[in-house]
C-alpha positions in Angstrom: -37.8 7.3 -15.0 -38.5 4.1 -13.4 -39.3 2.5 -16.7 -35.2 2.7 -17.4 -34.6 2.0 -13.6 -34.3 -1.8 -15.4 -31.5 -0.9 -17.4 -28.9 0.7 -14.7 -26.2 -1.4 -13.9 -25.4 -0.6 -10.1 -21.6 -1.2 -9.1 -19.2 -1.5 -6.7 -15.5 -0.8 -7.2 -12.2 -1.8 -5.3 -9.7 0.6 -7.0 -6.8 -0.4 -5.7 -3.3 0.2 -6.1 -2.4 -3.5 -6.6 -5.7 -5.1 -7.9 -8.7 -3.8 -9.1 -12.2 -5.8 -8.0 -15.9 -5.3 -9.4 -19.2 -6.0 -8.0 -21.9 -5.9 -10.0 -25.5 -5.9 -8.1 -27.0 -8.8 -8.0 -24.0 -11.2 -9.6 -21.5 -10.5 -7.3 -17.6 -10.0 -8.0 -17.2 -10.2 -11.3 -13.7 -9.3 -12.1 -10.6 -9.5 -9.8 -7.2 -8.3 -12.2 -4.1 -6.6 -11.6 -4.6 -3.0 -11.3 -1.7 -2.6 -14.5 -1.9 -1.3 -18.3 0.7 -2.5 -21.3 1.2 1.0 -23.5 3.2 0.9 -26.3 5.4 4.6 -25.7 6.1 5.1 -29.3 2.3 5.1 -30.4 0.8 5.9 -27.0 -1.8 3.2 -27.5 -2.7 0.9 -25.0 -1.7 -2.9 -25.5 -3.3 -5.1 -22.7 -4.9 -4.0 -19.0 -5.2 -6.1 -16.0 -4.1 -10.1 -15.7 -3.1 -9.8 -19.5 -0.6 -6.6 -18.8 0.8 -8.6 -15.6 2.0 -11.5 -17.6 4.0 -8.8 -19.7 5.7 -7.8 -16.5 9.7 -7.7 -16.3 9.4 -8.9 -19.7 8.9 -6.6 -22.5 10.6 -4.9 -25.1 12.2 -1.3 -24.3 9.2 0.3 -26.0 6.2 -1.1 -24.1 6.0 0.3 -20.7 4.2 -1.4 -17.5 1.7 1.0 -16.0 0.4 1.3 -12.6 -2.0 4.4 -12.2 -2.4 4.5 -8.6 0.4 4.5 -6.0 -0.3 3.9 -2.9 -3.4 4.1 -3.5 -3.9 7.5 -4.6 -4.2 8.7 -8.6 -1.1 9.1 -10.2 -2.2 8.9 -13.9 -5.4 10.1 -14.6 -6.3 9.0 -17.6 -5.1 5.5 -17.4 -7.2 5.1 -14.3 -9.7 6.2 -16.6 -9.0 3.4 -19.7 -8.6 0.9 -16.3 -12.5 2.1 -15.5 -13.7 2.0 -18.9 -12.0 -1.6 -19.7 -13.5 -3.2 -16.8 -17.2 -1.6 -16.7 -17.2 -2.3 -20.4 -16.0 -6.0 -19.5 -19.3 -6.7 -17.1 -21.7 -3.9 -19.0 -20.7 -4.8 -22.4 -22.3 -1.6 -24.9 -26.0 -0.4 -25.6 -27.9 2.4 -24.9 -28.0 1.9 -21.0 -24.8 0.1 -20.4 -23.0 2.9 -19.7 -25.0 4.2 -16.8 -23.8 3.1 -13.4 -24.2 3.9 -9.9 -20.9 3.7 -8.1 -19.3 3.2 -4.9 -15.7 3.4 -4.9 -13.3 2.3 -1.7 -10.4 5.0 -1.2 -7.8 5.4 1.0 -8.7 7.7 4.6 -7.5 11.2 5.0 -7.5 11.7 1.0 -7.5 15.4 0.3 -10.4 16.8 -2.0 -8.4 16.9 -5.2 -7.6 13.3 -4.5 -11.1 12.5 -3.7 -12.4 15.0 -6.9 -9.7 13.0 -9.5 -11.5 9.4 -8.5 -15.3 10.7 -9.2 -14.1 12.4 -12.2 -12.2 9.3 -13.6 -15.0 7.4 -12.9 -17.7 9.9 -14.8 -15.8 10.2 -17.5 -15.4 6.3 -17.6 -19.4 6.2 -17.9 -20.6 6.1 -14.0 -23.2 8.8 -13.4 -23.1 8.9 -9.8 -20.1 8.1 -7.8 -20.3 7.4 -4.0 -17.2 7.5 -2.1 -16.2 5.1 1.3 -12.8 4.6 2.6 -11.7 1.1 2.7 -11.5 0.6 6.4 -15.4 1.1 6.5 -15.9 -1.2 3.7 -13.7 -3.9 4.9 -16.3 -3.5 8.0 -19.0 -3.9 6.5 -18.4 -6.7 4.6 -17.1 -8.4 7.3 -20.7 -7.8 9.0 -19.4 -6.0 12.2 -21.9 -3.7 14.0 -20.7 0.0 12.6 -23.9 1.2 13.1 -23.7 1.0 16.9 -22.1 3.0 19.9 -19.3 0.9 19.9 -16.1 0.9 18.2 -14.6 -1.1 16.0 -11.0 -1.5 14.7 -10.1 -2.3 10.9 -6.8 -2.6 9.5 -6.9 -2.8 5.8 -3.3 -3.8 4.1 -3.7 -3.1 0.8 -0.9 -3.1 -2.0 0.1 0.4 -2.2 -1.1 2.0 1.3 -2.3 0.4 5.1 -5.5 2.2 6.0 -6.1 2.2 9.7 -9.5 3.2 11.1 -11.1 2.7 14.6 -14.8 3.1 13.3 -18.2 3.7 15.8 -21.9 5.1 14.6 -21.2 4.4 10.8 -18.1 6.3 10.7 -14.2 7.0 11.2 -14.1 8.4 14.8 -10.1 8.0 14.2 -7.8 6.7 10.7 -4.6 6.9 9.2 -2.7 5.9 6.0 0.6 4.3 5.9 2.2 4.2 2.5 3.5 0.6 3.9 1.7 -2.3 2.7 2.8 -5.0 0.1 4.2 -3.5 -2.4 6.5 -2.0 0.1 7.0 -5.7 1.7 7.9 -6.5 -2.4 10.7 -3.6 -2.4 12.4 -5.0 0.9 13.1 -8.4 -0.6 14.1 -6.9 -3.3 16.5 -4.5 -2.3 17.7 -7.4 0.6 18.7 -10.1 -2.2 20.3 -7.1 -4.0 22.3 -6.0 -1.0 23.0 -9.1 0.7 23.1 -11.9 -2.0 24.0 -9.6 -5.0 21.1 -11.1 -7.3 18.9 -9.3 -8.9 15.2 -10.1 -9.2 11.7 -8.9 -10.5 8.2 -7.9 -8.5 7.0 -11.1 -9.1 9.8 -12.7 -7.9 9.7 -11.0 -4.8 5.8 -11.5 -4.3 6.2 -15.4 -4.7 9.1 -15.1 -2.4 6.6 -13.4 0.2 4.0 -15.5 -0.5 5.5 -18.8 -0.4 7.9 -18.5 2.6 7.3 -15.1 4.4 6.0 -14.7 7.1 5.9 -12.1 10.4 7.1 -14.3 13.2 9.1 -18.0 13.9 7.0 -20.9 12.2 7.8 -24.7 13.0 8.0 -25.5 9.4 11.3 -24.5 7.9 11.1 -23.1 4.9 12.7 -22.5 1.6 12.6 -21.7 -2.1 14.8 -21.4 -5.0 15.3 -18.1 -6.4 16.6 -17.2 -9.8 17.7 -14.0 -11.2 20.6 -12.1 -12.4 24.4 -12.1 -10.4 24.9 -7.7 -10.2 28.8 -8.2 -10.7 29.4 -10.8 -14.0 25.7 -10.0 -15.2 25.0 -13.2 -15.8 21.9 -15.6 -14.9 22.5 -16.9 -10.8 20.3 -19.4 -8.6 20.4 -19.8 -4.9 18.4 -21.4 -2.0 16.4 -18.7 0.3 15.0 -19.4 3.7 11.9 -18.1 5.7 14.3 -16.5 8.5 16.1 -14.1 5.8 12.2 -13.0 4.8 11.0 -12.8 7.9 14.1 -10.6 8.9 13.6 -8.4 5.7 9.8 -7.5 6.9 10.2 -6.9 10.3 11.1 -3.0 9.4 7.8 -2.3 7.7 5.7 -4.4 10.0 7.1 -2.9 13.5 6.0 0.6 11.3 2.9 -0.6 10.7 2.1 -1.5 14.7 3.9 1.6 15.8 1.3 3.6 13.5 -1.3 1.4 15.2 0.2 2.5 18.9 -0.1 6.2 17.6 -3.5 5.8 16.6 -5.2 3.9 19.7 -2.9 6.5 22.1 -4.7 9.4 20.3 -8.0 7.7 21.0 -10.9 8.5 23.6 -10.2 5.8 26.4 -13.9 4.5 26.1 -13.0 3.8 22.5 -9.8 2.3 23.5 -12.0 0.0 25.9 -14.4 -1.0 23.0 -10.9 -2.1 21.2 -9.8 -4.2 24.0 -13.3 -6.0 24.4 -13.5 -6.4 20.4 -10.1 -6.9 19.4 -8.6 -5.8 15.9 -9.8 -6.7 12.2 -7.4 -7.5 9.6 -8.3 -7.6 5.8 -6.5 -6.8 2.5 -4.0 -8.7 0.4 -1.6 -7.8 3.3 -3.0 -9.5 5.9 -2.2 -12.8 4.7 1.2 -12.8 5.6 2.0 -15.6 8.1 1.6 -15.0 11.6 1.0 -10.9 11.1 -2.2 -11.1 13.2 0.1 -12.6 16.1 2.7 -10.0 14.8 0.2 -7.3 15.5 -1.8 -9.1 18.6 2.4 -9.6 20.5 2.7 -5.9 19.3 -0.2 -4.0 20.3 -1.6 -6.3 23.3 -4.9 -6.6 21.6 -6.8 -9.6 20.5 -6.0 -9.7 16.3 -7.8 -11.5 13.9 -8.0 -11.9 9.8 -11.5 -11.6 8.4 -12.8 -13.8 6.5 -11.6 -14.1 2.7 -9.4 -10.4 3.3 -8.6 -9.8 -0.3 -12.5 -9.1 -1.1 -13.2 -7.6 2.3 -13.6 -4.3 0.6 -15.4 -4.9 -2.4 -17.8 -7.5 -0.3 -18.8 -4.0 1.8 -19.0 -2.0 -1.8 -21.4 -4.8 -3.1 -23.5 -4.9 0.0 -23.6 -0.7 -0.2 -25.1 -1.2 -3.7 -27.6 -4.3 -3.4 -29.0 -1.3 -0.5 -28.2 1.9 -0.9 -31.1 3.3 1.0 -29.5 1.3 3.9 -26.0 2.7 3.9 -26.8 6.8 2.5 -26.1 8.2 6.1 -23.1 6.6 5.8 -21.5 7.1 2.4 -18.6 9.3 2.5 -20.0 11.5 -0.4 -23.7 11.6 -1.8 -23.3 13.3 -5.2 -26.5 13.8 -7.0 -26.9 12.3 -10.3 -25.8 13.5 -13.4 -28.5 14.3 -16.1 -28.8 11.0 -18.3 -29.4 11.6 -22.0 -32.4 9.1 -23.0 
């Protein structure tokens, strides 16, 4: 067996319900797309998948439907997940014999139930992955942000994702205490949209909104005044509208979501040994996801929560950083995997 030992292509996945991220061992992240699929609804087939299916978005005929199998962060369509999987690993495997045999490990969300945690190993063995280890973001975000999991001290992550925020306060390689919040920036996406709707009676798109978040959000007062022109469609005559947007109307339309986000935070530490609650204090609060870098949220959370807050580096690959180091040493990690499945029998 270790003659084909050669041929397996070991990877680590960031399934997420916004993007999707690969690392393959011993390359590194080799794709980073949107986690999205074009399919035409009157042949079922699918048309484009990832950066290719987001230029579609908002703008495609009434017959070719957007797709986005996970919300927040959970499986909603199976078998597109599936085509997602099978795209991608074929996109850094390419075909052959061997190409198709991975070993996996896959971030999900905390508290998933078993059928959750059963639908994302069985879309990825029936995308071509034989074994499929599972570990929730938080404790991937961790690790590839190199903090000390495996000692007697505790450790908090905050993971703001796309679809979901994953909280975990994490001590001797595992979640001692997590929750998921089904706030995170998709959510900070729907606010602006549903604030320009209401308050400026224009219409406008996800990606709209996510420039609009991007470009001039943020969580608390900047010096810098801020603005950006915003087209999209007046709700009374139906026709095409632009106005000016400023950084306080943002900043007002998040401040909902976030103060849910701390309060969750509040919950969490109050429900907490104190000695963990100590660690916390001494070590502060890790931020990482796509979520995090919103202006000013680490002083959001840090005013907030009285706790020292800080963004690790490069959050959007936080979690598949800690997939890819799980995979380049699995020996290393196995104690702390959240499920060891045993290897399916591979046909030679």
């Amino acid at each position: 067996m270790k003659l084909f030992q050669n041929f397996y292509k070991n990877v680590g996945i960031d399934l997420g319900t916004a993007n999707t991220l690969l690392y393959l061992k011993g390359q590194g992240i080799v794709v980073n797309e949107p986690t999205l699929v074009a399919i035409n609804s009157r042949t079922g087939q699918i048309i484009n998948i990832g950066t290719d299916a987001k230029k579609m978005l908002d703008r495609t005929p009434s017959h070719i439907n957007l797709v986005k199998p996970l919300m927040n962060g959970v499986i909603s369509d199976f078998e597109t997940t599936e085509e997602i999987l099978k795209y991608f690993l074929r996109k850094v495997g390419g075909s052959g014999l061997f190409s198709r045999y991975y070993t996996a490990a896959i971030s999900i969300p905390t508290n998933l139930t078993e059928v959750e945690r059963k639908s994302v190993e069985d879309a990825a063995v029936s995308a071509g992955v034989a074994r499929v280890y599972l570990v929730e973001a938080p404790l991937a975000s961790a690790i590839g942000a190199r903090l000390p999991i495996e000692e007697a001290t505790s450790n908090m992550v905050i993971d703001i994702g796309g679809g979901s925020t994953e909280i975990s306060i994490i001590s001797v390689g595992g979640a001692v205490r997590s929750k998921s919040l089904k706030i995170a920036g998709e959510k900070f996406n729907e606010d602006i949209i549903r604030s320009l709707k209401e308050d400026y009676n224009l219409m406008i798109g996800e990606p709209t909104a996510e420039e609009l978040k991007m470009s001039i959000g943020s969580a608390l007062p900047i010096d810098e005044k801020l603005e950006m022109v915003v087209r999209g469609r007046d709700t009374a005559s139906g026709l095409p509208r632009e106005i000016i947007i400023k950084d306080a109307h943002i900043r007002a339309v998040l401040q909902r979501s976030l103060k849910a986000i701390t309060e969750a935070v509040k919950n969490l530490i109050e429900d907490s040994p104190p000695e963990l609650v100590g660690d916390i204090l001494k070590r502060g609060i890790h931020l990482s996801g796509g979520g995090s870098l919103l202006r000013g949220i680490d002083k959001f959370i840090e005013k907030e929560i009285m706790v020292s807050t800080h963004v690790i580096d490069d959050p959007l690959t936080g979690v598949v950083r800690g997939l890819g180091m799980i995979i380049e040493d699995l020996p290393r990690y196995a104690t702390i995997l959240s499920n060891q499945q045993k290897p399916r029998p591979i046909n030679l």
